[in-house]
N, CA and C atoms as an extended XYZ file, in Angstrom:
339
Properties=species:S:1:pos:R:3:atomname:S:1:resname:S:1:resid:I:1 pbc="F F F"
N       -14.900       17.674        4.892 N   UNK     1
C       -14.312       16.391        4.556 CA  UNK     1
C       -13.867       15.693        5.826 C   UNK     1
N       -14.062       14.384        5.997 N   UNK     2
C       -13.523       13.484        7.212 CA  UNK     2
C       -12.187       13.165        6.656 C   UNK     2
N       -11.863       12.803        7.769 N   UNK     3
C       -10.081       12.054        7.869 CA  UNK     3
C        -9.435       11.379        9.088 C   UNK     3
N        -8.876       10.266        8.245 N   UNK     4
C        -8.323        9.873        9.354 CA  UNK     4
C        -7.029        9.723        9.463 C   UNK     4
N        -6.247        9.875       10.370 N   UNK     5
C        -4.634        9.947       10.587 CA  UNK     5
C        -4.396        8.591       11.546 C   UNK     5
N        -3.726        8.060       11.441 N   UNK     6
C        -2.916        7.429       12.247 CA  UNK     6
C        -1.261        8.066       11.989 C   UNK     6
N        -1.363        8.496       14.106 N   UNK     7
C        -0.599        9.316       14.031 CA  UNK     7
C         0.462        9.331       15.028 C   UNK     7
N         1.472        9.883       15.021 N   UNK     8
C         2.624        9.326       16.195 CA  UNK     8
C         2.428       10.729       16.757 C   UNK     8
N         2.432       11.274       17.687 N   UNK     9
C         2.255       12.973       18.491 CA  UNK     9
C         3.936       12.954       18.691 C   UNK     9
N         4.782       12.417       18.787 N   UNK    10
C         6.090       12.491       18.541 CA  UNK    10
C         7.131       12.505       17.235 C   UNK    10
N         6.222       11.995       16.478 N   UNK    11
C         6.564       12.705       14.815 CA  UNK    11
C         6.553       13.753       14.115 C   UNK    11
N         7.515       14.696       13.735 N   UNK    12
C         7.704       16.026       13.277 CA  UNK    12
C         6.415       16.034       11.605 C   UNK    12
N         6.780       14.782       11.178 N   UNK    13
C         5.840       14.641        9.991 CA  UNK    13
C         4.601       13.998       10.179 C   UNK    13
N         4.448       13.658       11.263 N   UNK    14
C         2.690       13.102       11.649 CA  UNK    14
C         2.004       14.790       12.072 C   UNK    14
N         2.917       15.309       12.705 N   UNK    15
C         2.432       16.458       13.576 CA  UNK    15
C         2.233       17.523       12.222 C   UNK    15
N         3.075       17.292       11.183 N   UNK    16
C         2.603       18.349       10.433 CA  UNK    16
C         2.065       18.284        9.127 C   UNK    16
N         1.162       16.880        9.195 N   UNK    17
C         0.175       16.124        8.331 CA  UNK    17
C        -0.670       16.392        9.015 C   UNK    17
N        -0.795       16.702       10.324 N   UNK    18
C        -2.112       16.975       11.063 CA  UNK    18
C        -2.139       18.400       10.822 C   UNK    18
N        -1.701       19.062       10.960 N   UNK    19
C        -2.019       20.438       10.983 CA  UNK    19
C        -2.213       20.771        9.342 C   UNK    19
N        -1.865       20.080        8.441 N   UNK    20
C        -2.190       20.487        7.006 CA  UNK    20
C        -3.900       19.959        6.935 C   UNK    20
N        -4.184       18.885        7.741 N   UNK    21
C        -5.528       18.516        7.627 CA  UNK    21
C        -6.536       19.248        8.399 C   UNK    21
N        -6.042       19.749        9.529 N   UNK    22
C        -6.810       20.402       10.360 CA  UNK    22
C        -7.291       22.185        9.480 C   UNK    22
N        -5.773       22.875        8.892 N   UNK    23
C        -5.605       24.012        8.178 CA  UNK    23
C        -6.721       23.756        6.869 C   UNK    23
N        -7.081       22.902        7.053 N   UNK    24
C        -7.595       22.523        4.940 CA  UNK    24
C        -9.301       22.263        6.182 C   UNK    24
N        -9.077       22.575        6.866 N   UNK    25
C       -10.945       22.288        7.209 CA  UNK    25
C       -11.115       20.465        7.297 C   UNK    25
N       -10.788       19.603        7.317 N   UNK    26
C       -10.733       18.531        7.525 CA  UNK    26
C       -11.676       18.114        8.964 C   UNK    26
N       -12.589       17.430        8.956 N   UNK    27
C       -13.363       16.883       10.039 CA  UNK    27
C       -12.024       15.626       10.708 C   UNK    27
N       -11.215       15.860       11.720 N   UNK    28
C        -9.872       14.894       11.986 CA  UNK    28
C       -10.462       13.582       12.703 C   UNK    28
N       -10.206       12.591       12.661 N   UNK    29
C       -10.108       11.547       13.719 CA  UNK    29
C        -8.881       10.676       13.519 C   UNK    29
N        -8.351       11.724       15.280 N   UNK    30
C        -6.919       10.983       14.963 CA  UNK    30
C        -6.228        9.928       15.972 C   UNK    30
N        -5.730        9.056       15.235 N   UNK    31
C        -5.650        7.524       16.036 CA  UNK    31
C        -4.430        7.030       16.704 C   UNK    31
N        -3.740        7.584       17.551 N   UNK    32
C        -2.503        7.309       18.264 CA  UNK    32
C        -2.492        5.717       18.134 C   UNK    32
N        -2.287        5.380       16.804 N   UNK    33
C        -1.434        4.018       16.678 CA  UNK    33
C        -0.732        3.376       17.319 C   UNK    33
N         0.249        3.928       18.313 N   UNK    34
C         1.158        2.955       19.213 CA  UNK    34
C         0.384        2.803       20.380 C   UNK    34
N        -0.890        3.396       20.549 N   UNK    35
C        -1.593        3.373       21.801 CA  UNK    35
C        -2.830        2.402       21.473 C   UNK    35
N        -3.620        2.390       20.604 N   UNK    36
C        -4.560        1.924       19.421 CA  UNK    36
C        -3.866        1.202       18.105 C   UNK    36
N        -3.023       -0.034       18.028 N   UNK    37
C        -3.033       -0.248       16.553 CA  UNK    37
C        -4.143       -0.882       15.786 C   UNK    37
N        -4.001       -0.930       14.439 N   UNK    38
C        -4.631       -1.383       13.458 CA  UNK    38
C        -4.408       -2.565       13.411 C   UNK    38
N        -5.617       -3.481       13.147 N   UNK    39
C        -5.753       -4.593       13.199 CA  UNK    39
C        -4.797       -4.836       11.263 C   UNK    39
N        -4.544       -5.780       11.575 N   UNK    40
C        -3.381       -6.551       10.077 CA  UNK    40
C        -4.766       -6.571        8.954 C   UNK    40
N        -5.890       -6.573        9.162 N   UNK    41
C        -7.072       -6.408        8.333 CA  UNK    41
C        -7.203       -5.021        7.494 C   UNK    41
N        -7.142       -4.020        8.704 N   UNK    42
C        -6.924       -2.422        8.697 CA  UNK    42
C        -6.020       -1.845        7.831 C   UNK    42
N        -4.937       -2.649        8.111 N   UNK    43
C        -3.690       -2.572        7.443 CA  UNK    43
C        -3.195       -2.559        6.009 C   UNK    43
N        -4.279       -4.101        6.117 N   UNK    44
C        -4.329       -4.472        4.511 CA  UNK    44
C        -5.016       -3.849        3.720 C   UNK    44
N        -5.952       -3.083        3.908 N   UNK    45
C        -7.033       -2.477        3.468 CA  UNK    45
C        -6.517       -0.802        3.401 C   UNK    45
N        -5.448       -0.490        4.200 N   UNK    46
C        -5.398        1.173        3.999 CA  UNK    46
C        -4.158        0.763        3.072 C   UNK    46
N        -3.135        0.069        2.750 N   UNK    47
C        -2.179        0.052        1.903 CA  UNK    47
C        -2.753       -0.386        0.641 C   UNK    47
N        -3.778       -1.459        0.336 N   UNK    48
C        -4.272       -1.902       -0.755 CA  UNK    48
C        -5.082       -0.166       -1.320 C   UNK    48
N        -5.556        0.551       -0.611 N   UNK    49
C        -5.877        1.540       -1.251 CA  UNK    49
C        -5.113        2.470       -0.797 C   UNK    49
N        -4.172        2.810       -0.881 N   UNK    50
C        -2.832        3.240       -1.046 CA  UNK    50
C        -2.016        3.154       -2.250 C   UNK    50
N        -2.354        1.601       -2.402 N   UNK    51
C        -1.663        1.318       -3.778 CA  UNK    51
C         0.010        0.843       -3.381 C   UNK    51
N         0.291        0.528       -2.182 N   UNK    52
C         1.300        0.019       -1.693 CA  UNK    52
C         1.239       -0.979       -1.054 C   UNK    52
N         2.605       -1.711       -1.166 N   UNK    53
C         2.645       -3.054       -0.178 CA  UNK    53
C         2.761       -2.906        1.057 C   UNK    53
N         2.452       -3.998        2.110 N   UNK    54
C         3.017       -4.136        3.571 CA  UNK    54
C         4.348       -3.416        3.392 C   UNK    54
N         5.444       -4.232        2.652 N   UNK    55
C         6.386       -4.030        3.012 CA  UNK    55
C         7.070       -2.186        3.126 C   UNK    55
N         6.263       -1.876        1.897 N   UNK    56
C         6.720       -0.358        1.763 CA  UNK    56
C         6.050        0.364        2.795 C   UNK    56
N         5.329       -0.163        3.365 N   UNK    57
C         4.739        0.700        4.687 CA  UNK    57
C         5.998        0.167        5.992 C   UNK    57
N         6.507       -0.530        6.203 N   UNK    58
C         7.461       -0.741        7.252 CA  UNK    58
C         7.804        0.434        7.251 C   UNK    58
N         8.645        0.767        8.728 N   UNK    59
C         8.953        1.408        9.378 CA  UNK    59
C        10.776        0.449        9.297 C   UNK    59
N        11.622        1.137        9.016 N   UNK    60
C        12.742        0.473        8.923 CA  UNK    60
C        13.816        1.370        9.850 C   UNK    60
N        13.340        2.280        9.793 N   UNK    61
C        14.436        3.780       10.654 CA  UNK    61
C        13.925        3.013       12.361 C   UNK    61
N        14.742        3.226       12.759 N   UNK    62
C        14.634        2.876       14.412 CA  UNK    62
C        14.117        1.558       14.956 C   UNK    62
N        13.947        0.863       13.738 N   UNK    63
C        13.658       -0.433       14.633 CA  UNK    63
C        14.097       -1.814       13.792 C   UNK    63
N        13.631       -3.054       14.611 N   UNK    64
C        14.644       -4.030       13.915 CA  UNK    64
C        13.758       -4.851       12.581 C   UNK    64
N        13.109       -3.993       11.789 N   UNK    65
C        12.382       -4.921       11.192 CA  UNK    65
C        13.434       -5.148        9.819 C   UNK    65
N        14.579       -4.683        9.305 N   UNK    66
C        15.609       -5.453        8.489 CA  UNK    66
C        16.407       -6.595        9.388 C   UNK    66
N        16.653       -6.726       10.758 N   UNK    67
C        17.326       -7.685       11.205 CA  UNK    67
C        16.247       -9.078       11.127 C   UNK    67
N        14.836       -8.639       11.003 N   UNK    68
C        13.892       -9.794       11.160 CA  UNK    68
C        13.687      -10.350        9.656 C   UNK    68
N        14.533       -9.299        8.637 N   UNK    69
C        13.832       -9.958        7.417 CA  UNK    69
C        12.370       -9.619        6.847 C   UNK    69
N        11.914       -8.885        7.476 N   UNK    70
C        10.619       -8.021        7.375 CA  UNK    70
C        10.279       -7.769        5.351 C   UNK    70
N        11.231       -6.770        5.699 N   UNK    71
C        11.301       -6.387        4.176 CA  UNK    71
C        10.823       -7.064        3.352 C   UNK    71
N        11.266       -8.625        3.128 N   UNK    72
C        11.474       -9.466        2.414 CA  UNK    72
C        10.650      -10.759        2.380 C   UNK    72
N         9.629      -10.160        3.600 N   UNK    73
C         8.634      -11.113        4.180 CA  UNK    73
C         7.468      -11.114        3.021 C   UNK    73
N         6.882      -12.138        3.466 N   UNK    74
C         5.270      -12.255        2.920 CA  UNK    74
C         4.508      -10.715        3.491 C   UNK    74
N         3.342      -10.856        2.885 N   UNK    75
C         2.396       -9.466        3.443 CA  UNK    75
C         1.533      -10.592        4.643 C   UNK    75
N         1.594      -11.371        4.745 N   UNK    76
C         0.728      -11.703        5.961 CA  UNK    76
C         1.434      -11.372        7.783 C   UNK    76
N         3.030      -11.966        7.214 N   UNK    77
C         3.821      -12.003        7.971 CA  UNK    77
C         4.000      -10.410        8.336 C   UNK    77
N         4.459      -10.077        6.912 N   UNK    78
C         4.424       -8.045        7.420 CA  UNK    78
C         3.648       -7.738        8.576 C   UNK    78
N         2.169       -7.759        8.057 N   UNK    79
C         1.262       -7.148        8.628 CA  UNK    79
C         0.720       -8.055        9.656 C   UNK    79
N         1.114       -9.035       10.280 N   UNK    80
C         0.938       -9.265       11.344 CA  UNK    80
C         2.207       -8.919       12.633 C   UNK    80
N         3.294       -8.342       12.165 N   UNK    81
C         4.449       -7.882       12.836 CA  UNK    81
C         3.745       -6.367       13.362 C   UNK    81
N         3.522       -5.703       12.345 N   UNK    82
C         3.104       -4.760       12.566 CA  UNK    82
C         1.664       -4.772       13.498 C   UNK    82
N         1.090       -5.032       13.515 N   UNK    83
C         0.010       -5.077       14.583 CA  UNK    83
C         0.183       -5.334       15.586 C   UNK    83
N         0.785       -6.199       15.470 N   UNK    84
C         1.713       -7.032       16.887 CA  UNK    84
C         2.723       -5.660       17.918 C   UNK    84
N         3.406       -4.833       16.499 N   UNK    85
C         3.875       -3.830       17.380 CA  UNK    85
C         4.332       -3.137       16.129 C   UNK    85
N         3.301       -1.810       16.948 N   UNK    86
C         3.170       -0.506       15.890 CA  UNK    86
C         3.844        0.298       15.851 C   UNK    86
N         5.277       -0.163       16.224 N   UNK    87
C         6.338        0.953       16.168 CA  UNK    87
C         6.705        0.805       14.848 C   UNK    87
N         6.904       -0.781       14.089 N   UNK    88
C         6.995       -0.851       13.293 CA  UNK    88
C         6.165       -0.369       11.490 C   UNK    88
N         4.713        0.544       12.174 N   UNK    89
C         4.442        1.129       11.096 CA  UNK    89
C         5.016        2.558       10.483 C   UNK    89
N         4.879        3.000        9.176 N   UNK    90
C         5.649        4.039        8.851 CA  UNK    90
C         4.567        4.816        9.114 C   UNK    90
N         4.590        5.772        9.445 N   UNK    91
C         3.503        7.094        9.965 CA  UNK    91
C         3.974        8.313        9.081 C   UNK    91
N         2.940        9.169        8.544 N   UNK    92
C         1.688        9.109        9.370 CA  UNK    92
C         0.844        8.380        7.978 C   UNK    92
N        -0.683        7.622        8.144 N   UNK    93
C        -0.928        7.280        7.211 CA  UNK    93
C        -2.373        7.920        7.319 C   UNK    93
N        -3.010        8.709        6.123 N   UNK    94
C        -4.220        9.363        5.938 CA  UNK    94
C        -5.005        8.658        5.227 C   UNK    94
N        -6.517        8.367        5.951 N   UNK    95
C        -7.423        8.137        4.607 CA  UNK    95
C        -8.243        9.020        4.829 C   UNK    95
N        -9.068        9.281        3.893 N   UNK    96
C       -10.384       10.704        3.292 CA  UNK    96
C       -11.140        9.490        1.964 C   UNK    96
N       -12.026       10.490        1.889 N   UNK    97
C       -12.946        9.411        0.561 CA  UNK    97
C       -12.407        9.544       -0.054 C   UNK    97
N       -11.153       10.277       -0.751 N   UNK    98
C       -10.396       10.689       -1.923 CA  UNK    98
C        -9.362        9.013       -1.885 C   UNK    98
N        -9.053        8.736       -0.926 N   UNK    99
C        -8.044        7.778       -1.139 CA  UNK    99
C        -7.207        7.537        0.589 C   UNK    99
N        -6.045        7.273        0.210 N   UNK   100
C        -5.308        6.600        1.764 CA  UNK   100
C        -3.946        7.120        0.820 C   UNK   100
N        -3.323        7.902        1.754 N   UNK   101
C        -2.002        8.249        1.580 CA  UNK   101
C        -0.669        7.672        2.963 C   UNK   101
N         0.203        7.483        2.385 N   UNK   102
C         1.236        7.190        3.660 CA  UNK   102
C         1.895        8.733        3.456 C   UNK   102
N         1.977        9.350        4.375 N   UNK   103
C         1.989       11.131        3.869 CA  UNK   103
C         3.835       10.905        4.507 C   UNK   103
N         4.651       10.581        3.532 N   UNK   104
C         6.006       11.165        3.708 CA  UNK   104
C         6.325       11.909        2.339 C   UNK   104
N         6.545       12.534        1.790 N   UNK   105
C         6.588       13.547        2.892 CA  UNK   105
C         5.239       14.296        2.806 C   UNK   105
N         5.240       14.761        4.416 N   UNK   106
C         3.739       15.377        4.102 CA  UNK   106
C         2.986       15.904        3.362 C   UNK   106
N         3.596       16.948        2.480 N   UNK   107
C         2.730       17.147        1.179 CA  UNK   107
C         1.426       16.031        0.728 C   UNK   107
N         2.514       14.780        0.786 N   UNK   108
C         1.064       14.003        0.052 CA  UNK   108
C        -0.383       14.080        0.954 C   UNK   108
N        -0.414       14.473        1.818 N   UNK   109
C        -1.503       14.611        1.937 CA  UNK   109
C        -2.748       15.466        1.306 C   UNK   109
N        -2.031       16.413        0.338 N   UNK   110
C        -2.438       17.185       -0.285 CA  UNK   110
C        -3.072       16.122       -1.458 C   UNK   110
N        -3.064       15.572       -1.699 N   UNK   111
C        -3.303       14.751       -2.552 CA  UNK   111
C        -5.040       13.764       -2.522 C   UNK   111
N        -4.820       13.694       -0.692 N   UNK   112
C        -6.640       13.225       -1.045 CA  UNK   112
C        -7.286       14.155       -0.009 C   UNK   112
N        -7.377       15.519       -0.024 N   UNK   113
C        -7.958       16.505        0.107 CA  UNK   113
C        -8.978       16.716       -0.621 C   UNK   113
């Protein structure tokens, strides 16, 4: 099975969404997001099959996207913040042909295995 992670290597739960994918035989390609982000296209497209909004993908722990009103934003606006700067995405996020998970907690990744 292929997969893809977008992944923080400084995240305790990116780091151990990778190793559940790597442990499960998973073909990995993994995308250091703050180094490489996702285009707001990318974005829209791994949360729409996710089944979640921009907004629930924010990243709200450590950065200022409630002082910007983020939350509460349009999804264009979301997801062009976020591209703009990918600290603001929530990590780690998996897709496989099974589907696109935002893997908190990691378990869900078990899910499109």
């Amino acid at each position: 099975m292929k997969a893809t992670i977008w992944h923080n290597p400084g995240c305790g739960t990116s780091r151990n969404a990778l190793a559940m994918l790597t442990d499960a035989g998973a073909d990995v390609t993994v995308v250091e997001y703050l180094k490489t982000p996702p285009t707001a296209d990318k974005l829209a497209q791994l949360y729409r099959d996710a089944g979640l909004t921009p907004q629930q993908g924010l990243r709200l722990r450590g950065t200022d996207a409630g002082e910007r009103g983020l939350p509460s934003a349009d999804d264009a606006t979301v997801l062009a913040a976020m591209a703009a700067e990918p600290k603001l995405i929530e990590r780690p996020l998996v897709e496989t042909d099974k589907g696109v998970r935002l893997c908190r907690p990691k378990e869900k990744v078990l899910e499109i295995l």
